[in-house]
C-alpha positions as CSV (number, residue, x, y, z in Angstrom):
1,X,-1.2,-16.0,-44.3
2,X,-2.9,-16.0,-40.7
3,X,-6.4,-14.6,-41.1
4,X,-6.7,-10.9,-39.6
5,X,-9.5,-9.3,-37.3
6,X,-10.3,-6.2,-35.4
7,X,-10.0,-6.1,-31.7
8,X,-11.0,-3.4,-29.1
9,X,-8.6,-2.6,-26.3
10,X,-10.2,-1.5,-23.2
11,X,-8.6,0.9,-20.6
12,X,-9.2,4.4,-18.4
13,X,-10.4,7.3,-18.7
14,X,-6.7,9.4,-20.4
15,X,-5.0,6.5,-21.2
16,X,-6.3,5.6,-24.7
17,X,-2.6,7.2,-26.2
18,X,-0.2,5.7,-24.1
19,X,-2.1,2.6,-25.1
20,X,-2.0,3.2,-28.5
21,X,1.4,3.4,-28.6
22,X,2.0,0.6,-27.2
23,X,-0.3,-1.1,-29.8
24,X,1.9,0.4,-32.4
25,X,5.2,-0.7,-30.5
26,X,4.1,-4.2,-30.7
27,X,2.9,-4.0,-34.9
28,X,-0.8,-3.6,-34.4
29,X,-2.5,-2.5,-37.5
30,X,-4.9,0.1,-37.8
31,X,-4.2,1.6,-34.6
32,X,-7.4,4.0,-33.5
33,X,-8.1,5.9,-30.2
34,X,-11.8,5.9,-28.9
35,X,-13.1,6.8,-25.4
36,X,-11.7,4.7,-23.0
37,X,-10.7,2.0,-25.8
38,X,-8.4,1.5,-28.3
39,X,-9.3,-0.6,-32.1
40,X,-6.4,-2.2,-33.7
41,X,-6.2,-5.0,-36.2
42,X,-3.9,-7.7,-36.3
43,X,-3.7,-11.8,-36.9
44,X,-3.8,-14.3,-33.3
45,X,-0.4,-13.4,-32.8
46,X,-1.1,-10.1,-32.1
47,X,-4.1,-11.3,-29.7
48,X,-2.4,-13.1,-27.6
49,X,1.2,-10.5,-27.7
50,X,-1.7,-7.8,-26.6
51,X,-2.9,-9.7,-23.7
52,X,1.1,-10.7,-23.0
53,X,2.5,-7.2,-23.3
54,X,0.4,-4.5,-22.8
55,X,0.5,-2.6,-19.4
56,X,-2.3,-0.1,-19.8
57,X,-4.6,-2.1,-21.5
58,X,-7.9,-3.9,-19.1
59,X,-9.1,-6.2,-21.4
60,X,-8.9,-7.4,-25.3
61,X,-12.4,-7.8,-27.0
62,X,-13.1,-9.3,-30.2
63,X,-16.6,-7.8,-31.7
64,X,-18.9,-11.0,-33.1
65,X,-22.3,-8.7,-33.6
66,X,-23.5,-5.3,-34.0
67,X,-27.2,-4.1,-35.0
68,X,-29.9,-1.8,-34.1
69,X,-32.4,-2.8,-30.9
70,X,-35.1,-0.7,-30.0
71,X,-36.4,-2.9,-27.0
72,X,-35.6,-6.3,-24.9
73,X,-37.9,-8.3,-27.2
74,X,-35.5,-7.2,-30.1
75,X,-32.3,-7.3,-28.4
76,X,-33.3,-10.7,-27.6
77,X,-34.4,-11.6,-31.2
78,X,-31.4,-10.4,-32.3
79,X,-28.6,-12.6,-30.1
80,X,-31.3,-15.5,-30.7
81,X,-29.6,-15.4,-34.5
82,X,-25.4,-15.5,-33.8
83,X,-24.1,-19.0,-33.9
84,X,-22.9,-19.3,-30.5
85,X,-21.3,-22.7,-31.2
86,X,-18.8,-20.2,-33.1
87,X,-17.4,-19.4,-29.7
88,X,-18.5,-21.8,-27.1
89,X,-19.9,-25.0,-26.5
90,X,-22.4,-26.9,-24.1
91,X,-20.0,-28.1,-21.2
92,X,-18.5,-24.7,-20.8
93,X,-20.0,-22.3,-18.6
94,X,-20.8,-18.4,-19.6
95,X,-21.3,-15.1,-18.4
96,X,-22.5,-11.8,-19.8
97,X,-21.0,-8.2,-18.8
98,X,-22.9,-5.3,-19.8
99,X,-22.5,-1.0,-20.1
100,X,-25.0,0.6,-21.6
101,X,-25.7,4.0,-22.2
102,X,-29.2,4.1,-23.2
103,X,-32.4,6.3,-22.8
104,X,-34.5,3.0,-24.5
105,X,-32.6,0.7,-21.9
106,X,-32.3,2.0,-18.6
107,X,-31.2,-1.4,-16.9
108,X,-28.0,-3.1,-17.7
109,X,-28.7,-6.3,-15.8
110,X,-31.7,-7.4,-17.6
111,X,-30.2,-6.4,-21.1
112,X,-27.5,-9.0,-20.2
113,X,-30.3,-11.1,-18.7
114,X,-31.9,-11.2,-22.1
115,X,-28.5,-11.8,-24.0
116,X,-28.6,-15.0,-21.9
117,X,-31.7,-16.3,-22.5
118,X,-30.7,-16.6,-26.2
119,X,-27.7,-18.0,-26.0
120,X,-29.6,-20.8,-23.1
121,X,-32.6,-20.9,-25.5
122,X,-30.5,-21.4,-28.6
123,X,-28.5,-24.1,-27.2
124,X,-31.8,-25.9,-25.9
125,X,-33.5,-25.3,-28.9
126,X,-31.0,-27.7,-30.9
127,X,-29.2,-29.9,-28.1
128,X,-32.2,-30.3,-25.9
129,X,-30.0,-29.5,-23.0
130,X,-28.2,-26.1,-22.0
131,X,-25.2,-24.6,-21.2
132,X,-24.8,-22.7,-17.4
133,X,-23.9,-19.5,-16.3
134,X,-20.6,-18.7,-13.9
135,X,-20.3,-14.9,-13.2
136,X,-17.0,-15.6,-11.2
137,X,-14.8,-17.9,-13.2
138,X,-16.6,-18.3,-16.6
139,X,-14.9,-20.3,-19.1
140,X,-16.3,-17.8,-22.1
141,X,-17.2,-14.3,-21.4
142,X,-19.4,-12.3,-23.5
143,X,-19.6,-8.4,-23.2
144,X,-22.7,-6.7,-24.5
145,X,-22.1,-3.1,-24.8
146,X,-25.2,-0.9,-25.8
147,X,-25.4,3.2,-26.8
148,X,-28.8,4.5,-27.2
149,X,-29.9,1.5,-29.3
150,X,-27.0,0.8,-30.9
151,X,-25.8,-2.9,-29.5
152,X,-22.7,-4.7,-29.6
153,X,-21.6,-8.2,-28.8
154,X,-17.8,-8.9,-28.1
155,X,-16.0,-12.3,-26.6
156,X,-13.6,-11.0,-24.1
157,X,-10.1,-12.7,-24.4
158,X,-8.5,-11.7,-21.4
159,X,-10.6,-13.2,-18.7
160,X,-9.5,-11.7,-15.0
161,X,-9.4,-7.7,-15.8
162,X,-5.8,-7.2,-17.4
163,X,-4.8,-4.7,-14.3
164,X,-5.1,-8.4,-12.2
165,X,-1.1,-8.4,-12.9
166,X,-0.7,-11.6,-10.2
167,X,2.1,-9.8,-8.4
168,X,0.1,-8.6,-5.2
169,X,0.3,-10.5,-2.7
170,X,-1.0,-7.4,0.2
171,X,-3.1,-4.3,0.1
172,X,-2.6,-1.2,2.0
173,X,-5.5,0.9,2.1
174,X,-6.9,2.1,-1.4
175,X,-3.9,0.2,-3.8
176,X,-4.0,2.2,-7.4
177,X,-4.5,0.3,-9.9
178,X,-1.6,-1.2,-11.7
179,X,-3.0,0.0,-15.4
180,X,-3.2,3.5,-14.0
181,X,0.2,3.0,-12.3
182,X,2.0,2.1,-15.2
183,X,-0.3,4.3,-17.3
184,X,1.2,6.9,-15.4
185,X,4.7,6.4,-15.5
186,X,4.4,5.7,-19.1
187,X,2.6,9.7,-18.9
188,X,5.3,11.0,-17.4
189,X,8.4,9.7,-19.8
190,X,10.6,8.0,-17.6
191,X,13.0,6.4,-19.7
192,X,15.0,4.5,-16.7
193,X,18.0,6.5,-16.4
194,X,17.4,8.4,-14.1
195,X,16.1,7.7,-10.3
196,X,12.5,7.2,-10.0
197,X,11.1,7.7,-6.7
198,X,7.5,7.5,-5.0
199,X,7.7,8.7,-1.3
200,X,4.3,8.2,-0.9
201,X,4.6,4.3,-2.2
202,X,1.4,2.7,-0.3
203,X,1.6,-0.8,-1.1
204,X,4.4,-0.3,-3.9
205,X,2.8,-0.4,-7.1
206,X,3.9,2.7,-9.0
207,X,7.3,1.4,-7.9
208,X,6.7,-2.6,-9.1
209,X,5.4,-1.1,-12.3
210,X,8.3,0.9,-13.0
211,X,10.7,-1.6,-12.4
212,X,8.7,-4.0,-14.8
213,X,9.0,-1.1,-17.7
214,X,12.6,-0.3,-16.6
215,X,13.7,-4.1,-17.6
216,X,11.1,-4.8,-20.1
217,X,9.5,-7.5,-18.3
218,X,6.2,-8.0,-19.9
219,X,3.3,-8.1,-17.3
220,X,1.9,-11.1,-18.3
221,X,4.4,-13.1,-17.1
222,X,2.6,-13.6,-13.3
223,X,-1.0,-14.4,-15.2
224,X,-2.7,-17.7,-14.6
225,X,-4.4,-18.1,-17.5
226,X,-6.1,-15.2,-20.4
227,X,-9.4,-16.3,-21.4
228,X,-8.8,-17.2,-24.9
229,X,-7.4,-20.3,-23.9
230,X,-10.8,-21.6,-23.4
231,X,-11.8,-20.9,-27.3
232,X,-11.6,-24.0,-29.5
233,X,-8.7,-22.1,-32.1
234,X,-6.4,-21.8,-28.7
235,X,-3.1,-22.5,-30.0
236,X,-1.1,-23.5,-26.6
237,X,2.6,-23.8,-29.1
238,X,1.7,-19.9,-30.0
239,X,1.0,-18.7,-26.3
240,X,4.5,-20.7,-24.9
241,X,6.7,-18.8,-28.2
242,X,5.2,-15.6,-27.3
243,X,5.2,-15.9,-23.2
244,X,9.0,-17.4,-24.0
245,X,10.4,-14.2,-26.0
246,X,12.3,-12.3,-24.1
247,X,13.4,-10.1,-26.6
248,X,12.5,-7.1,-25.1
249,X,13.7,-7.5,-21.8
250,X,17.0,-5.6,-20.6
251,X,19.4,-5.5,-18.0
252,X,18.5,-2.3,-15.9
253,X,20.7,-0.7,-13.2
254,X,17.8,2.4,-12.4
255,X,17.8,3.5,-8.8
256,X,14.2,2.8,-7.7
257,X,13.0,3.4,-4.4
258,X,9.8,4.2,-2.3
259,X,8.9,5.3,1.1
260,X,5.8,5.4,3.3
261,X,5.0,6.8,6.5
262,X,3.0,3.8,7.5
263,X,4.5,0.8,8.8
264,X,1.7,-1.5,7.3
265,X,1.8,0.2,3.6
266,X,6.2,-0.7,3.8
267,X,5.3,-4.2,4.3
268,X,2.4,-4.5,1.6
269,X,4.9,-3.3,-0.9
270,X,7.6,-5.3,0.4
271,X,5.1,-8.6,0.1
272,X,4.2,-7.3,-3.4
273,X,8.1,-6.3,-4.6
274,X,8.7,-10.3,-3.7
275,X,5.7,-11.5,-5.6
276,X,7.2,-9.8,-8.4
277,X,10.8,-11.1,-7.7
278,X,12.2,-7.5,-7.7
279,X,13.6,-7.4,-4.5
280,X,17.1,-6.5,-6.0
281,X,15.5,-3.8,-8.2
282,X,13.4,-1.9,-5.7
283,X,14.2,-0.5,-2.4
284,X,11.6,0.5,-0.1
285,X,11.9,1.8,3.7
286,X,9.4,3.2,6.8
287,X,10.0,7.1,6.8
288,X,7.6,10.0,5.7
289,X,7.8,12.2,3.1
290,X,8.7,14.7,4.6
291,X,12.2,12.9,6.6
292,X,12.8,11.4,3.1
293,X,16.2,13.3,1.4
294,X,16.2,12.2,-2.6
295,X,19.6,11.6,-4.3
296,X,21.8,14.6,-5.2
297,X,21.7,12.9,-9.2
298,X,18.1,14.8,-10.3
299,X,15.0,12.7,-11.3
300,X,11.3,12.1,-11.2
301,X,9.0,11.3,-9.0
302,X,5.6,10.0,-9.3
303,X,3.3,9.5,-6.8
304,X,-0.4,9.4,-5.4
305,X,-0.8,11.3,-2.2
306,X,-4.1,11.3,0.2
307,X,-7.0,13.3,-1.3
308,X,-8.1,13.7,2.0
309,X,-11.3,11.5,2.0
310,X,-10.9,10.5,5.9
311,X,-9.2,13.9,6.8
312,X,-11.4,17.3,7.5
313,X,-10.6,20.1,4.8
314,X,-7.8,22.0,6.8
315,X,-5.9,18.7,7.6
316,X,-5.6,17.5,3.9
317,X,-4.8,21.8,3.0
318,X,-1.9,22.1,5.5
319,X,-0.7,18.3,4.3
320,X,-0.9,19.7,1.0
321,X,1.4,23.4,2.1
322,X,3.9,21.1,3.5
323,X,4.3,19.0,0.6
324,X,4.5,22.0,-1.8
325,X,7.3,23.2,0.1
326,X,8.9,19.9,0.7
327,X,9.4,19.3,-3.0
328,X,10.6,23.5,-3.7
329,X,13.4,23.0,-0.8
330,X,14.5,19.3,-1.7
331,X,13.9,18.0,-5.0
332,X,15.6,20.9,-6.9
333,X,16.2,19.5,-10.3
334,X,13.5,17.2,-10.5
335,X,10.2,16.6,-12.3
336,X,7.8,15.6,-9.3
337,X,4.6,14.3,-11.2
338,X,1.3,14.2,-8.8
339,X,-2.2,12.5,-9.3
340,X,-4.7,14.1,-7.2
341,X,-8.4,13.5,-6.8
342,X,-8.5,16.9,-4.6
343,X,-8.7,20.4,-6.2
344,X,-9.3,22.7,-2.7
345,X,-5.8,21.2,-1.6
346,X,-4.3,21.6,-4.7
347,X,-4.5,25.5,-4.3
348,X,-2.4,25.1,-1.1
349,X,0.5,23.6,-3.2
350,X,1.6,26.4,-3.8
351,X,3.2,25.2,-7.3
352,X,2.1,25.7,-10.9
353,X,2.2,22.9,-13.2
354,X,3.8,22.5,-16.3
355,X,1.6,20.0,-17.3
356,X,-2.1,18.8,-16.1
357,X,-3.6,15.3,-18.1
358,X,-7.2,14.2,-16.8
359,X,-7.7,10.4,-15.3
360,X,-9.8,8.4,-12.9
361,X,-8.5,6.9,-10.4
362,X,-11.7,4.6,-9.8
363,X,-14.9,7.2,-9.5
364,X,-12.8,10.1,-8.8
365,X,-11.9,12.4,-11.4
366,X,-8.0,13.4,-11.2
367,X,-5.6,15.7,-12.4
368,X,-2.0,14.1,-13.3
369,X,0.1,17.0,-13.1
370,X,3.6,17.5,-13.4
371,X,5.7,20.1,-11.1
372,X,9.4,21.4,-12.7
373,X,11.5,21.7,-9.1
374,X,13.6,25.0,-9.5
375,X,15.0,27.8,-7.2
376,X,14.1,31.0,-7.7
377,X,11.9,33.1,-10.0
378,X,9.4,30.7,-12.3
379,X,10.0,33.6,-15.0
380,X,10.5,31.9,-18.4
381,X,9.2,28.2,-17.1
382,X,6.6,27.1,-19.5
383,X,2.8,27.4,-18.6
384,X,0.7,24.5,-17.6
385,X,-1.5,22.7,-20.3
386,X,-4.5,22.9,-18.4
C-alpha cells in the first residue's frame, strides 16, 4: 500500500471551506481547516490529483521539519541537521520563501537567508562543492514558515503559485485572481443550470473560471510543469493517468456571458476565453452595465465592480446608486453576488444583503455579499449574515 503523508493546502483569506471541500470531493483524508490553509492526508496520488484538480487551492506543501528557534544562530543550527539530499541534490538549484510572524524574528529575508546557508554549508561540508540559488525558476522550493519561535520547513510541490492557471494570455487593469474567482463562484453555489453572468467581466476571469467548473475541466490542464516533478520519487506514468482522467468532466450547455464597458478589458477576456479554448462556452461583448438587459430565465451574477481607488468619493457613491438600482429594476429573480473592497459606497447601494462572507482581494479587505433581486416590500426576506 502506497505510503501516506500530511500536506498543507495554501489559499486566501475565506476560502479555507470551499477548499476543504474540494479536498474531501477528491478522497483526501483527514481533511482540517486552518487560517488561510487547509491539512489533509493522503498517498502521491492524492499529491499530484491536488495540484491537478483543485481551483482554490495556491500551493501544496509537504512539512519535512518543525522545532523550537529562539534566534538566527538556532534556526540555523537547526536546518544544519535535516538531510537535504532527502529532497534535493547538488545540480539542482534552490530557493527559500519565508512568512513569519515573529516578535524574536522581525526580518523574513535573513531567516530564509540563514535557512540557506545550511542547506549551502551542508552540502559543502560533505561534497566539497555546493548547490546554487534561483529565486525565479528554482528546481526545489523550500518554504520556511515561522510563528513567534515556532519554525517550520515544507518542500512546496506546486512550483508557479497554483492561481498561475496558464490560460491568460492579456490583463486589463487589476485582473482578480483566478483562486479568488473560482473561490467565488464556488461561494456562491452556482450549480450550472442556470445563466451566470458578470457585467462587469474585466479581463474575463470570473467567466473562464466558471465555464471550467461548469464542464469539469480541471485547471491543471493549461500548467507547464508542478514542482514535484523535479523530486527524485516523480512518477511521470502517475502524473499522465491522472492529467488523462477525464472522469469528471461533462458536457455543459450553461449560458455564460460577460460584458464590460471598456473596449480594452472585451478584448483581454476574449484573448484569455481562447487561451482557455472556450470560445464556444462563453460569450462576451463591449456594452456597460448599465445598457446590458439579462435573460428573462432568472440567474446569478457574480461580479467585481470598481472600488473606486482612481475615482474621488462621490464618483465611486453615485456609480454605486446607479448600480443598486440597475440590479432592483432588471435582474428581478436573480441572486446578484458582489465583492467589494469599498464600504462608503456600499451604503449607497441601497440593497441589504442576504449574505456577507469576508475575503481579500490582494491587500484589500472585502465583503462577498449576496443581493436577492425582488419587487416590492423586503418584508419576510431573510437578514444578512453579517
Amino acid at each position: 500500500m502506497e505510503e501516506t503523508a500530511r500536506y498543507v493546502a495554501k489559499t486566501l483569506q475565506g476560502l479555507e471551506a470551499p477548499l476543504a471541500e474540494e479536498l474531501r470531493a477528491l478522497g483526501a483524508q483527514g481533511v482540517e481547516e486552518g487560517c488561510r490553509a487547509v491539512t489533509f492526508e493522503g498517498d502521491k496520488a492524492m499529491l499530484y490529483k491536488a495540484n491537478f484538480f483543485l481551483r482554490t487551492a495556491l500551493r501544496i506543501l509537504k512539512p519535512l521539519y518543525t522545532f523550537e528557534a529562539k534566534d538566527a544562530d538556532e534556526l540555523y543550527a537547526h536546518a544544519l541537521t535535516f538531510e537535504w539530499e532527502s529532497v534535493m541534490n547538488l545540480s539542482q538549484r534552490f530557493a527559500i520563501d519565508s512568512v513569519v510572524n515573529s516578535e524574536v524574528f522581525t526580518h523574513s529575508k535573513f531567516a530564509a537567508l540563514r535557512v540557506k546557508d545550511a542547506i549551502v554549508d551542508q552540502f559543502r561540508n560533505r561534497m566539497g562543492r555546493r548547490p546554487f540559488v534561483d529565486p525565479v525558476e528554482p528546481d526545489v522550493r523550500i518554504h520556511l514558515h515561522i510563528h513567534d519561535t515556532q519554525c517550520s520547513l515544507l518542500l512546496d510541490s506546486s512550483g508557479e503559485s497554483l492561481h498561475l492557471r496558464g490560460y491568460r494570455k492579456a490583463n486589463d487593469v487589476a485582473p482578480l485572481n483566478e483562486v479568488l474567482a473560482a473561490g467565488m463562484v464556488l461561494l456562491s453555489g452556482w450549480n450550472g443550470e442556470v445563466p451566470f453572468i458578470d457585467p462587469m467581466c474585466g479581463s474575463g476571469t470570473l467567466l473562464i473560471e466558471a465555464a471550467l467548473i461548469a464542464r469539469g475541466i480541471a485547471p491543471g490542464i493549461f500548467r507547464r510543469r508542478f514542482g514535484f516533478e523535479a523530486w527524485d520519487d516523480f512518477d511521470r506514468q502517475l502524473l499522465e493517468e491522472i492529467s488523462n482522467d477525464d472522469s469528471y468532466e461533462r458536457d455543459s450547455d450553461a449560458l455564460i456571458t460577460g460584458s464590460d464597458v471598456s473596449e480594452k478589458a472585451v478584448q483581454a477576456a476574449l484573448a484569455n476565453v481562447a487561451g482557455a479554448s472556450l470560445k464556444k462556452a462563453i460569450h462576451v461583448q463591449k456594452l456597460s452595465v448599465f445598457e446590458y438587459h439579462p435573460p428573462r430565465i432568472p440567474g446569478i451574477v457574480v461580479t467585481n465592480p470598481p472600488y473606486g481607488e482612481r475615482l474621488k468619493q462621490f464618483q465611486i457613491d453615485s456609480f454605486y446608486e446607479q448600480l443598486g438600482d440597475c440590479f432592483k429594476q432588471g435582474y428581478d429573480g436573480w441572486e446578484v453576488w458582489m465583492l467589494t473592497g469599498n464600504r462608503v459606497a456600499m451604503r449607497s447601494f441601497g440593497l441589504h444583503p442576504s449574505r456577507t462572507i469576508s475575503l481579500a482581494n490582494g491587500p484589500i479587505e472585502c465583503k462577498f455579499q449576496r443581493f436577492d433581486m425582488y419587487k416590492g416590500s423586503r418584508k419576510g426576506m431573510p437578514p444578512s449574515d453579517d
